[in-house]
N, C-alpha and C positions, 0 to 999 in steps of 0.2 A: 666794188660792191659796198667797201664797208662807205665809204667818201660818200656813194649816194645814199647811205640811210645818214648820216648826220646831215646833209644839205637838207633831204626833206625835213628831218626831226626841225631843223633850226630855223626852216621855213616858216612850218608850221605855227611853231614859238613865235617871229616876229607879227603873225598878222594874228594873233591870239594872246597877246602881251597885257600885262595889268590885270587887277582885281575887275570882274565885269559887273560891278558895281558903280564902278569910278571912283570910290571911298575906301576903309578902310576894312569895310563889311566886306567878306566872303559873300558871292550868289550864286543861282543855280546857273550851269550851263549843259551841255548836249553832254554824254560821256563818250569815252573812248571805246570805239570799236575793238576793244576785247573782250575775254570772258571773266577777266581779274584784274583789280586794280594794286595787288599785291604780286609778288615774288619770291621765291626762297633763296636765303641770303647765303648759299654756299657757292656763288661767286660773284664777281663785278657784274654790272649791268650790259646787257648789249650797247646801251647809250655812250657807257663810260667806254669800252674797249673802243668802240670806233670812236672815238673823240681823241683817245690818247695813240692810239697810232697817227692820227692825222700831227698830234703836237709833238711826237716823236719825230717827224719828219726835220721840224725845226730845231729840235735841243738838240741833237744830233751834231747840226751842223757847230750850234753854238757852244758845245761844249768843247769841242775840237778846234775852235776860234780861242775858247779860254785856256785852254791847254798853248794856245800856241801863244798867244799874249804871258804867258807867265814864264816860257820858257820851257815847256816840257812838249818837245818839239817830236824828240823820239820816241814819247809816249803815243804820238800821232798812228805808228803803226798798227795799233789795238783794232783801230777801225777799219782795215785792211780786212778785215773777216767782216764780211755785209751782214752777218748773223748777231755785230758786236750790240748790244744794248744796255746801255748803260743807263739804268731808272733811278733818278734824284728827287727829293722830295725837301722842302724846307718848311719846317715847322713853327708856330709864334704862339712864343704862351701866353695864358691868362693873369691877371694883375690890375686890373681896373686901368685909369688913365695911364700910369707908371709902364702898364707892357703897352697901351696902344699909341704913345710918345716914343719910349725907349726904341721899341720894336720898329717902329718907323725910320727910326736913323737905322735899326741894323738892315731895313731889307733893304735902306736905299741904298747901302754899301754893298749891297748883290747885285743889285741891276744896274747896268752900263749905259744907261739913258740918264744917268743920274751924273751931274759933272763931278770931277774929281775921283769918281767909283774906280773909275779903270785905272786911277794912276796910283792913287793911295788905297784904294777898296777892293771888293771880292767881285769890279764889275762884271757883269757874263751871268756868273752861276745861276741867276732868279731865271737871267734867258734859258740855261738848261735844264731847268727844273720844270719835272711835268706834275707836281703837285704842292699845293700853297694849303696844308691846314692851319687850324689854328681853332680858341676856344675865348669865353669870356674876354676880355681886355683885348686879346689878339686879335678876335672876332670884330670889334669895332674897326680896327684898321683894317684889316682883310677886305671885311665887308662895304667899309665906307670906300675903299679904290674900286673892288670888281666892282660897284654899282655907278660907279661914274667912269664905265669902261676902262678900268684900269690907268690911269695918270702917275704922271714918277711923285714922287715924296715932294720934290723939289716943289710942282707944281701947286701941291697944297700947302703946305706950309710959307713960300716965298709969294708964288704967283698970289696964289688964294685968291679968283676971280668970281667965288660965291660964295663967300665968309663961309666955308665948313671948319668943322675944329677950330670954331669960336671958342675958349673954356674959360673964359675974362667971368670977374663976377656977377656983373648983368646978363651974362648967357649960359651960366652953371643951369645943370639940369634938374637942381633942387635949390631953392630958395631956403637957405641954412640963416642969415642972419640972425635971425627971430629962432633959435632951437626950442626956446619956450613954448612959443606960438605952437610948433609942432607937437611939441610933447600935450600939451592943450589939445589941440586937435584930438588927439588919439586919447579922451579923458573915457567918451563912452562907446571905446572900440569903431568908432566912425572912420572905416575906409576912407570914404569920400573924401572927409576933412582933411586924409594925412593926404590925398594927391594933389589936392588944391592947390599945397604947397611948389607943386610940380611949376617951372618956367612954362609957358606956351598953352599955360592950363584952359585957358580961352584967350585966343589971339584977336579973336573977334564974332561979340555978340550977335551982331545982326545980320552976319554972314553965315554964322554958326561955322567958326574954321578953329580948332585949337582942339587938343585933348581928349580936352567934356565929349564933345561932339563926334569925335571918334569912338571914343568910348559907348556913345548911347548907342551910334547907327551901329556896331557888331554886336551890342546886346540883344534890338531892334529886330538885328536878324537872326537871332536864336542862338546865339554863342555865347559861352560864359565868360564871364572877366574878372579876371586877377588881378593881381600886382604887375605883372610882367605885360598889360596891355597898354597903362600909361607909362611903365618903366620904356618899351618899346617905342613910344610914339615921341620921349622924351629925347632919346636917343637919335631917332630918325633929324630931329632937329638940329640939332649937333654935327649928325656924319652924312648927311645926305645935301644934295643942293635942292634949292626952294624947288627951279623948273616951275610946271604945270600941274603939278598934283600934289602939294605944299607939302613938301619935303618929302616923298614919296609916300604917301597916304594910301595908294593904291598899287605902287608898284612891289612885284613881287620877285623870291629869290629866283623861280623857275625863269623870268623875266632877262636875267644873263645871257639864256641860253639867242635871243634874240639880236645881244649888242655886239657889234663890229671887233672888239679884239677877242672874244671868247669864241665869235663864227670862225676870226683867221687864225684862233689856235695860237695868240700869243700873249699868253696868260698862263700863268701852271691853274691845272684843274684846282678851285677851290671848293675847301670843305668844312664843315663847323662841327662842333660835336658839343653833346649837353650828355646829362645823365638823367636816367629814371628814377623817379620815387615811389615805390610801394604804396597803395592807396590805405589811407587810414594809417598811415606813419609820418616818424620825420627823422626815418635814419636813412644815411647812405653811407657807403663803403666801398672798399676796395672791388666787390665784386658787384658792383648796383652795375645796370647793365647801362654800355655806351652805346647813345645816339648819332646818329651821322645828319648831315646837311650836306646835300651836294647841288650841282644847278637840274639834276636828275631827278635823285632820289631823295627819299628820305627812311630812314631804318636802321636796323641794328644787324651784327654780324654774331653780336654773342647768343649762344645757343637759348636765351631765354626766347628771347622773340626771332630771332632766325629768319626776318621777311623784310623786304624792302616796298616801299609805294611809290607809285610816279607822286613828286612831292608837288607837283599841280594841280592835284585831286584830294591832299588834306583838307578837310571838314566835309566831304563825302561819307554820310552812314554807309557805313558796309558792313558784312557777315561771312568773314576768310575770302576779302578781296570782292567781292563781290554787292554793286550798288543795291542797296533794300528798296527805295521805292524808284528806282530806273532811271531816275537823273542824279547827275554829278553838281560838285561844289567846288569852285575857284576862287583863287586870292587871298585864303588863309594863311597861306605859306610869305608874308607881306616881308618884306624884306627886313626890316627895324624887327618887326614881330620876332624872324629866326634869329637875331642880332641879341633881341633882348630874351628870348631864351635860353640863350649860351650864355648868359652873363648877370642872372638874377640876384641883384646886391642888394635890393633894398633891403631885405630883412638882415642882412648884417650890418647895412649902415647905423639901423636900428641897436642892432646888439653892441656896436661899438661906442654908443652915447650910453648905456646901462652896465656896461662891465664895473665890478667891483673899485676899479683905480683912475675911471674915467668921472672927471669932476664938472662935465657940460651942464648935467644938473642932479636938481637936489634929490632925495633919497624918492620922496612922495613923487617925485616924478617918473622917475627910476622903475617904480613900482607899475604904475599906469601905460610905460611905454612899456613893459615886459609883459606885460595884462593884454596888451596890444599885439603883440607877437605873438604872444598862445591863440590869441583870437583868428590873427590869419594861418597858422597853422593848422589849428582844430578843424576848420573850414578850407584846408584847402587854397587859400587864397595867396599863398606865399609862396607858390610857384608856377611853373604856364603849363593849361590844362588844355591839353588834345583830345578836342572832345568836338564829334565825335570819334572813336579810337578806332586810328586805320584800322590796326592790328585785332581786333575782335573776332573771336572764332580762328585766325589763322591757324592752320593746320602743319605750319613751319614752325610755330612756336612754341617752346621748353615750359613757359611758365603760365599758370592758370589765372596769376592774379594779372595777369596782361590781356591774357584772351577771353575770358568772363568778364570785364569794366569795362562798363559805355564810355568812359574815360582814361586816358593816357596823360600822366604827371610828369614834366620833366622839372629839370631845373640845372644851375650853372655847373658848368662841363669839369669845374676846376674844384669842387666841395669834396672830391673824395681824395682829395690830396694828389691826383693826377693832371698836375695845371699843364703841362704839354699837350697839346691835342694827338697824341702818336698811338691811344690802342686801336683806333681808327684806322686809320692810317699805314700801321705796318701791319696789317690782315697780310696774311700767306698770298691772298688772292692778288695783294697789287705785287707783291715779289721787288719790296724795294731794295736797290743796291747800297744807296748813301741816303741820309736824312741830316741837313744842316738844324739841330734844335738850338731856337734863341729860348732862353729864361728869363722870364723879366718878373717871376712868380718869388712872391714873399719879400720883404724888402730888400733884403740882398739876399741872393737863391743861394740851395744846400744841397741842391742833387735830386730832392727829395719828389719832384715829378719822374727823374728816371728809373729813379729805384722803387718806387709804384708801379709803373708800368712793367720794370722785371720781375716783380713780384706778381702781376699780375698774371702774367702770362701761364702762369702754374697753378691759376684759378679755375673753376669752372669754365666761366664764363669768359676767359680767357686762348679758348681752344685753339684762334685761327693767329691767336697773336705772336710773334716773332720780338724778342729783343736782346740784343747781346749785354753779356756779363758787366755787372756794374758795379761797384763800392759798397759799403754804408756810410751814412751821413757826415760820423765823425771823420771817415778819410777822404772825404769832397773838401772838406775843409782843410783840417790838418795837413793836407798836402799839396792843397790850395789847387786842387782841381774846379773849385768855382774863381777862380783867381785871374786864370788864363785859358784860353781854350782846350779842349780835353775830346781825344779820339776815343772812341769804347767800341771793340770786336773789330780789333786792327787785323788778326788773322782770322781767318774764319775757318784752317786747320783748327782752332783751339776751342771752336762753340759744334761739333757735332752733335753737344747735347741736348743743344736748343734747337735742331734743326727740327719743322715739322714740314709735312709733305712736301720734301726735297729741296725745302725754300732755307737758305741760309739765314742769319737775322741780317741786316743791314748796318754797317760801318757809322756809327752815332757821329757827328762833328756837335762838342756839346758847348756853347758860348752863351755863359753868366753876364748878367747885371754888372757892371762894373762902373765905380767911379773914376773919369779922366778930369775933363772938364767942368762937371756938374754933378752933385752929389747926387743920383736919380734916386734915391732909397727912397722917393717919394712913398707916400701913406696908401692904402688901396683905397681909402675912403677921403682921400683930398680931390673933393668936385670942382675946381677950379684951379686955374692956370693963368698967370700973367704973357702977354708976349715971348718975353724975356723965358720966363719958366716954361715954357711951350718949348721954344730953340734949343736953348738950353739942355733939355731932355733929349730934343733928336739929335742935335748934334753929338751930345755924349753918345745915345744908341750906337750912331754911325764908326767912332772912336772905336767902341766896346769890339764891334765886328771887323774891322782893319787894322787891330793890334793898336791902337795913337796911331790911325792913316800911317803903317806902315815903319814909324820908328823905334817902334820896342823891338820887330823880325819885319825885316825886307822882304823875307822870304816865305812869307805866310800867306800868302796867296799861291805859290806854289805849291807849298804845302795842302790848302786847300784840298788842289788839283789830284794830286798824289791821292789824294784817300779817296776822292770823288770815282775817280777809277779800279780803283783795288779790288773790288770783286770781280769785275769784268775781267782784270787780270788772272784773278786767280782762276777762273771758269776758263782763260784759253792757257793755262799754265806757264805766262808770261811773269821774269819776275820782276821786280819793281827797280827804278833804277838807284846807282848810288844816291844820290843826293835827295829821292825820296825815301830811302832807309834812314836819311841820317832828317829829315822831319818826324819821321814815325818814332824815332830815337826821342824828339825833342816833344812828341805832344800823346802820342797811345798811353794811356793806362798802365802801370808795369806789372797790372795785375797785383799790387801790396796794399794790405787790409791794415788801417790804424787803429788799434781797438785801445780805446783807455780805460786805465783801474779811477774807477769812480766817472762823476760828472766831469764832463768835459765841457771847458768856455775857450770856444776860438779865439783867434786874434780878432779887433775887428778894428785894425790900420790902416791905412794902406800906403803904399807904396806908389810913387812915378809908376813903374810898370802894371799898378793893379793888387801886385801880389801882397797881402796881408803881411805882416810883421809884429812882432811885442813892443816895440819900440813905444811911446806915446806921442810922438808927433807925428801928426797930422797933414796930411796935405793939403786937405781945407779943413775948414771951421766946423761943417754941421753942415745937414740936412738942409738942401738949397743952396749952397754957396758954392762956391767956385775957386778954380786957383789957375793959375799964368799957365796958356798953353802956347804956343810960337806959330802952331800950324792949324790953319783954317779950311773950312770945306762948307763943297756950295756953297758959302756966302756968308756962313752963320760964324 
């Protein structure tokens, strides 16, 4: 039963694919034969269940292939019990180019289509993982693979057979040369002016193909625009391939659900997350409520808005789910458009030319681009506005200022200090067992997304969330748990506390930014990339996630394995074997809190293995540079 409602769902999706516009503009189309185009969010979708048992079928087998590639052969007997289910999920944070480079080498180190992955890498694991989230930065790579049916790493980076992740300086997404010009630009608060600046702003006048032109035709058809409409379309140019609808102009996220490895279920479900803004503000926090993106849905889990939407029918007026004038709206949900949702920088790129210590320009300038910034604040315009607002009237949701506004504000996923995509993601309702979290947030990460998220979970808005015990910052550090991989809720006797409806939290595998090869501490706000600085990056990613491909611990892919299964053990009261005690010895948390008297300044060395040290020599030079490494992958 469930197999034939996702055939039909996915049927249906490919011969109803794309904005029915042809452009970038949202139009009307027939709607769905229900009475609601909403949901209440206290649990997964029927879409999502029957998709993930069908992708169950395969990690299953794959994970049991990975177990048996690494050596944990006798671990094999877990699946002896047909009931055994072991739910993996891998996570990619946000960081601008820094996590959607870095990030690229670590997943190619999970997937075993990837050369060198299975010998030196973690290849397998991405096969057994039934979910792929991610946010801002992470969201560009997530997003630019699931939309070109998922391809390995290798393929775009090496092959590259459609220039995507061009990031050379004639195809940066902002034309920086001139900062002048821009800060000009923005003298009498003139939008327009500052996107001009945008690459692809008009690609061609007489064809009307570029930017401008997208931008008119969704104004055209009654939608507002922000910053995040050319930020998105900017973006599309970069991580998408040209095809037939110039860079996907028309193609949409729900659009997935149509392409050949997401129908055969060999793909982890992907998912994106943004966060909400309070209309008529510009705070957000810990507790501002998370956004999801799925090839489904689109909604929240926390109790403010508590509803989900088939995400094919965003820009449908409705009234608690229900269409106001009796036809529906498609192709809002544009694929760039949910990309640059999750990922709204401009207005920091902005704050980053105006901080007090930044000398790009002069003070009167200074002035005029912060004059600029209030502007699209005041107005709204400095983040992506869902409008009209599914959620209006919903009778599932907590909060008035969501269900009263013909408008829904989001903005990037990673401003509340939570740059992991995981409140999403570890809901009670997916009941995940293991979560591989890459960090590639902050120039060199501090923990500081994990320890957000367990703090989170204690918040309101936090109900359905699950996460096991974690540090503070100064002992991420001090004890160089961003240094080298780090296990968190290795037992799950030890988290009863955390447990909410009967769902234990999930076995964290947490793996830092690290410099091997290349110093990646790249800037969140460096728009361009040389060749060289491109590889560079992934290669270290790839490094970062296979220990140095295997020569810091040989046995770290075992190890892996070992925590990947740990809860399913502990649910059939199996205990773990010797030589996965003596990984859990070498990478769990020991549960010891570093609290220093006064201000604390980490090391910031490092060492051949990663690990920080006081010492002051260096392994390389600086930011971008490199040092002798002996062992090579894929090609780079």
């Amino acid at each position: 039963m469930n197999m034939l409602v996702v055939a039909l769902l996915l049927w249906c999706d490919v011969i109803c694919a794309k904005s029915p516009t042809g452009t970038f503009a949202p139009g009307l189309v027939t709607c769905p034969n229900t009475t609601s185009l909403i949901r209440e969010g206290d649990s997964l979708s029927n879409s999502e269940k029957s998709w993930i048992d069908q992708r169950k079928q395969k990690t299953r087998g794959a994970l049991q292939e990975y177990l048996s590639k690494v050596g944990l052969d006798d671990s094999l007997d877990l699946f002896e019990n047909s009931s055994a289910d072991v739910n993996i999920a891998v996570s990619m944070s946000g960081g601008g180019y820094r996590a959607m480079l870095a990030g690229a080498g670590q997943l190619a180190a999970l997937d075993n289509r990837t050369e060198d992955a299975n010998e030196y890498g973690l290849g397998g694991v991405l096969q057994s993982a039934n979910y792929l989230s991610s946010l801002s930065g992470g969201s560009w790579l997530v997003g630019s693979l699931v939309m070109q049916d998922f391809p390995t790493v290798e393929e775009v980076v090496l092959e590259d057979p459609y220039d995507v992740w061009n990031l050379t300086d004639t195809r940066q997404l902002l034309e920086t040369s001139g900062l002048w010009t821009i800060a000009f630009s923005v003298l009498f608060d003139s939008f327009t002016g500052f996107v001009k600046h945008l690459n692809n702003y008009v690609v061609s006048a007489s064809h009307k193909v570029g930017i401008k032109y997208d931008m008119q035709r969704k104004k055209d058809a009654g939608f507002p625009i922000t910053i995040t409409e050319p930020w998105a379309r900017g973006l599309s140019y970069q991580l998408l391939q040209e095809g037939e609808d110039d860079y996907g102009t028309s193609t949409t996220f729900s659009d997935l659900r149509g392409m050949k490895t997401f129908q055969n279920y060999d793909m982890p479900f992907p998912l994106f997350t943004a966060i909400g803004r309070k209309p008529n503000t510009i705070t957000y926090h810990l507790n501002s409520t998370v956004f999801e993106f799925n090839p489904f849905e689109m909604g929240s889990f926390d109790p403010s808005v508590n509803s989900f939407i088939d995400i094919k029918y965003l820009g449908t007026n409705v009234t608690n789910g229900e269409p106001t004038n009796g036809s529906c709206v498609a192709g809002f949900d544009n694929a760039g458009y949910v990309m640059g949702t999750s990922s709204s920088l401009f207005n920091s790129f902005l704050s980053s030319l105006t901080c007090p210590t930044c000398n790009s320009l002069n003070v009167v300038l200074k002035y005029f681009v912060n004059r600029f910034l209030d502007y699209l604040s005041d107005n709204q315009l400095d983040i992506a506005q869902y409008s009209p607002n599914p959620f209006k009237g919903s009778q599932y949701a907590g909060s008035d200022s969501i269900t009263n506004n013909d408008t829904l504000y989001l903005m990037d996923g990673g401003l509340a200090n939570e740059t992991l995509a995981i409140s999403s993601l570890l809901t009670t309702h997916r009941k995940i067992d293991a979560v591989v979290a890459m960090d590639n947030g902050d120039n060199w990460p501090n923990g500081r997304p994990l320890i957000a998220a367990y703090e989170r979970q204690f918040e309101s808005q936090g109900k359905s969330l699950v996460v096991p015990y974690v540090p503070n910052e100064e002992t991420f550090l001090h004890n160089n748990l961003t240094a080298k991989p780090t296990f968190f809720g290795c037992d799950a006797s030890n988290l009863t506390d955390l447990i909410k409806d009967d769902v234990v939290p999930p076995l964290v595998i947490y793996i830092a930014n690290r410099p091997y090869s290349f110093f990646s501490n790249t800037s969140l706000f460096k728009l361009s990339y040389t060749d060289d600085e491109k590889k560079g990056m992934v290669r270290n990613g790839f490094e970062t996630a296979a220990r140095l491909n295997g020569t810091i611990d040989e046995n770290w892919p075992k190890c892996v394995g070992c925590a990947l299964i740990k809860r399913e053990q502990e649910r059939q009261g199996i205990e773990p074997s010797d030589e996965c005690e003596e990984c859990f010895q070498e990478y769990c948390w020991d549960g010891k809190r570093y609290e220093p008297e006064g201000v604390y300044y980490p090391p910031v060395n490092f060492t051949d293995s990663g690990l920080t040290n006081d010492s002051f020599a260096l392994v390389g030079a600086g930011e971008g540079q490199t040092y002798t490494s002996d062992t090579e992958v894929f090609g780079l």
